[in-house]
N, C-alpha and C positions, 0 to 999 in steps of 0.2 A: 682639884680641878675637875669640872664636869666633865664627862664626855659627851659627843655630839645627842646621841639621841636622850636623854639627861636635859640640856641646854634645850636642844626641840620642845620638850616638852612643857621644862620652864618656862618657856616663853609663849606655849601656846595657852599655857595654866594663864598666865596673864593678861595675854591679849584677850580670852573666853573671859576673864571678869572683870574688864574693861567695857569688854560690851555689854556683859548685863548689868553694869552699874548704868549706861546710859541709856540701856532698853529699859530696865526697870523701876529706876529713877519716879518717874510721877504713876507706878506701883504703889508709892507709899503713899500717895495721897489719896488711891484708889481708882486710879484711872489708866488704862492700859497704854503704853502709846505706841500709836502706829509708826509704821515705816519710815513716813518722811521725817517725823521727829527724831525718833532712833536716829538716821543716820545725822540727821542737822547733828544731834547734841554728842554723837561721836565724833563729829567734823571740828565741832567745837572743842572736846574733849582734846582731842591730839594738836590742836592747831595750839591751844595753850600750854601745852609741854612744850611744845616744839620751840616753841618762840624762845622761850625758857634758856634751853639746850640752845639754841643758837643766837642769842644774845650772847650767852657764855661762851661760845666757842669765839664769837665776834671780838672779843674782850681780851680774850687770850691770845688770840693772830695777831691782834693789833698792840695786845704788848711785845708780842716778840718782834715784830716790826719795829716797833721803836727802840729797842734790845739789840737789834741785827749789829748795827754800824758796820764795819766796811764788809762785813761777810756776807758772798753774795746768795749764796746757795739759801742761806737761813731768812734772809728777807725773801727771798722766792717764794719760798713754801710758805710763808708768815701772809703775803701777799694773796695767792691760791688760795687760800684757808681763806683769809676774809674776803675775798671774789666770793667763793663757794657758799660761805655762810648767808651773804649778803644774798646770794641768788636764792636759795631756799627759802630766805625770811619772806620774799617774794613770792615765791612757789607756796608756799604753806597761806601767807595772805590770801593770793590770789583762789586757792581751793576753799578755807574757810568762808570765802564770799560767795563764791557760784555754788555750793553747796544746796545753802536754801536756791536759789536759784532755780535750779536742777530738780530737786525734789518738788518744787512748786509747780513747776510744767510737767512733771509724770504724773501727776492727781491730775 
């Protein structure tokens, strides 16, 4: 098991070449990209895990929901979970769309 600063740092190891995969990205083709790009194809980058990850999670609540039967506690949380999942597929759409948005009125 990691300890905290271990896990910090794993995670910052990742998140650092996550972005420069979406900074550097048209690097290969020899072109540098600026700002607005970078963050679009990061917005994009995460919005397509995300969906991913909570498709599954959406998958999973809603089989335990149908699993629950008369147990009330277990459809509860089964419930919750797909509310919640449902609200971020939303939250996560809605960013991947104003993203461009956003960078296109700061130029």
């Amino acid at each position: 098991m990691l300890d905290r600063k271990e896990r910090t740092m794993t995670h910052l190891a990742i998140l650092l070449t996550v972005y420069l995969q979406a900074t550097l990205w048209p690097a290969a083709a020899g072109v540098l990209a600026d700002v607005g790009t970078s963050f679009n194809a990061l917005a994009a980058l995460f919005a397509g895990y995300l969906t991913g990850i909570l498709a599954f999670i959406a998958v999973v609540s809603g089989y335990q929901l149908m699993t629950a039967g008369e147990d009330v506690q277990q459809a509860t949380r089964a419930k919750r979970a797909l509310g919640l999942s449902l609200a971020g597929a939303v939250l996560v759409g809605t960013a991947a769309t104003l993203a461009p948005v956003i960078t296109g009125t700061i130029k």
